[in-house]
N, C-alpha and C positions, 0 to 999 in steps of 0.2 A: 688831471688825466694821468693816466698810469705810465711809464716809460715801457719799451716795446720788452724789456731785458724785463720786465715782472707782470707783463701779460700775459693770459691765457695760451697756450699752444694750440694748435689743430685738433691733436689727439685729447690734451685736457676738457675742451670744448666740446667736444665727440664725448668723452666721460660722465660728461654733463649732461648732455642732452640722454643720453641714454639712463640716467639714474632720473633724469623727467619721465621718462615713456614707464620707466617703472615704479616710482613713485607715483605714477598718474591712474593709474588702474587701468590702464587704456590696452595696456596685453598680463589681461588675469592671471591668466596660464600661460606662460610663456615656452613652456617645454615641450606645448601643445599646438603655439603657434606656426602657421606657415608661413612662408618665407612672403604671399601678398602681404598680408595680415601684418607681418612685422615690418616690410617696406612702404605699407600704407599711412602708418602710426609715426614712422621714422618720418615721411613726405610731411605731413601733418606737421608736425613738432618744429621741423628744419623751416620749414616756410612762414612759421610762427615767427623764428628767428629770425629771418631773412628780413619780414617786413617792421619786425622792432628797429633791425639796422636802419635798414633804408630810411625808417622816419627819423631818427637819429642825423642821418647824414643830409636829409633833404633841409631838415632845422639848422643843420648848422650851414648848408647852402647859401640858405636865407640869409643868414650873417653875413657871410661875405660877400654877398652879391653886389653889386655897385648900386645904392638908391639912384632912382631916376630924379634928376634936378630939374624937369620940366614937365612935363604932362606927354606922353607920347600920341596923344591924339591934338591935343588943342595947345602944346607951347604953355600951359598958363601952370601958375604955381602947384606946388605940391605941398600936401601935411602929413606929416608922419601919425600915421593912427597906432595903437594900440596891436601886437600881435595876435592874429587870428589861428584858431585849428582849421589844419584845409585835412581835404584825404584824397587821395590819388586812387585808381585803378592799377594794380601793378599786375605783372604777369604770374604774381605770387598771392594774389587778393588785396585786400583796400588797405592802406598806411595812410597813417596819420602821421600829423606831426604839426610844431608851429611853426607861423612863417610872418614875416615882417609884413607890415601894407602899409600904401599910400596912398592919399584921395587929391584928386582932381576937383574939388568946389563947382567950380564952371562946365564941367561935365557931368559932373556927381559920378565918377565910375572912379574905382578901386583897382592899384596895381599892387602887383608883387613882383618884388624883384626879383627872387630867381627862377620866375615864368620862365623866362627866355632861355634858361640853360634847360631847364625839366622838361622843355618842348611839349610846355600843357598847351 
């Protein structure tokens, strides 16, 4: 990971995302565009981004979430499976991302650890 001192800035990140919307074909004519048109395209692109992040940060949630060491319905062991893709519903549209799980045998039902912070 990058130090905060050779990270992207606000305005760099703004540079960026507007050399997508024009790169993208998505405002032909720009000279031509109104101000919807090009705050719609802008909405568009930014919420692309938004939800790249968020799946980014919900995976790395997952990591530091505390595994559960007992089953939270039935007390009985847990096994660490294999990490799964979940997707969430966000107020930005659906993010993916991966996220740890664990199985209850004697229940047969599947946790994840950082359910309980994501308030799924």
């Amino acid at each position: 990971m990058e130090s905060a001192s050779n990270s992207p800035s606000a305005d760099e990140i703004a540079s960026l995302v507007v050399e997508r919307l024009l790169n993208s074909g998505k405002l032909p004519d720009l000279a031509n565009s109104n101000l919807m048109t090009i705050e719609e395209q802008t909405i568009e692109q930014v919420d692309q981004v938004t939800r790249l992040v968020m799946g980014e940060l919900l995976a790395k949630q997952s990591k530091q979430a505390v595994p559960p060491t007992s089953c939270p319905k039935c007390g009985g062991a847990m096994k660490e499976r294999k990490p799964q893709h979940r997707s969430l519903e966000s107020r930005r549209g659906k993010v993916n991302f991966m996220t740890d799980v664990f199985h209850c045998e004697a229940c047969r039902l599947d946790f994840f650890p950082s359910d309980e912070n994501t308030a799924v």
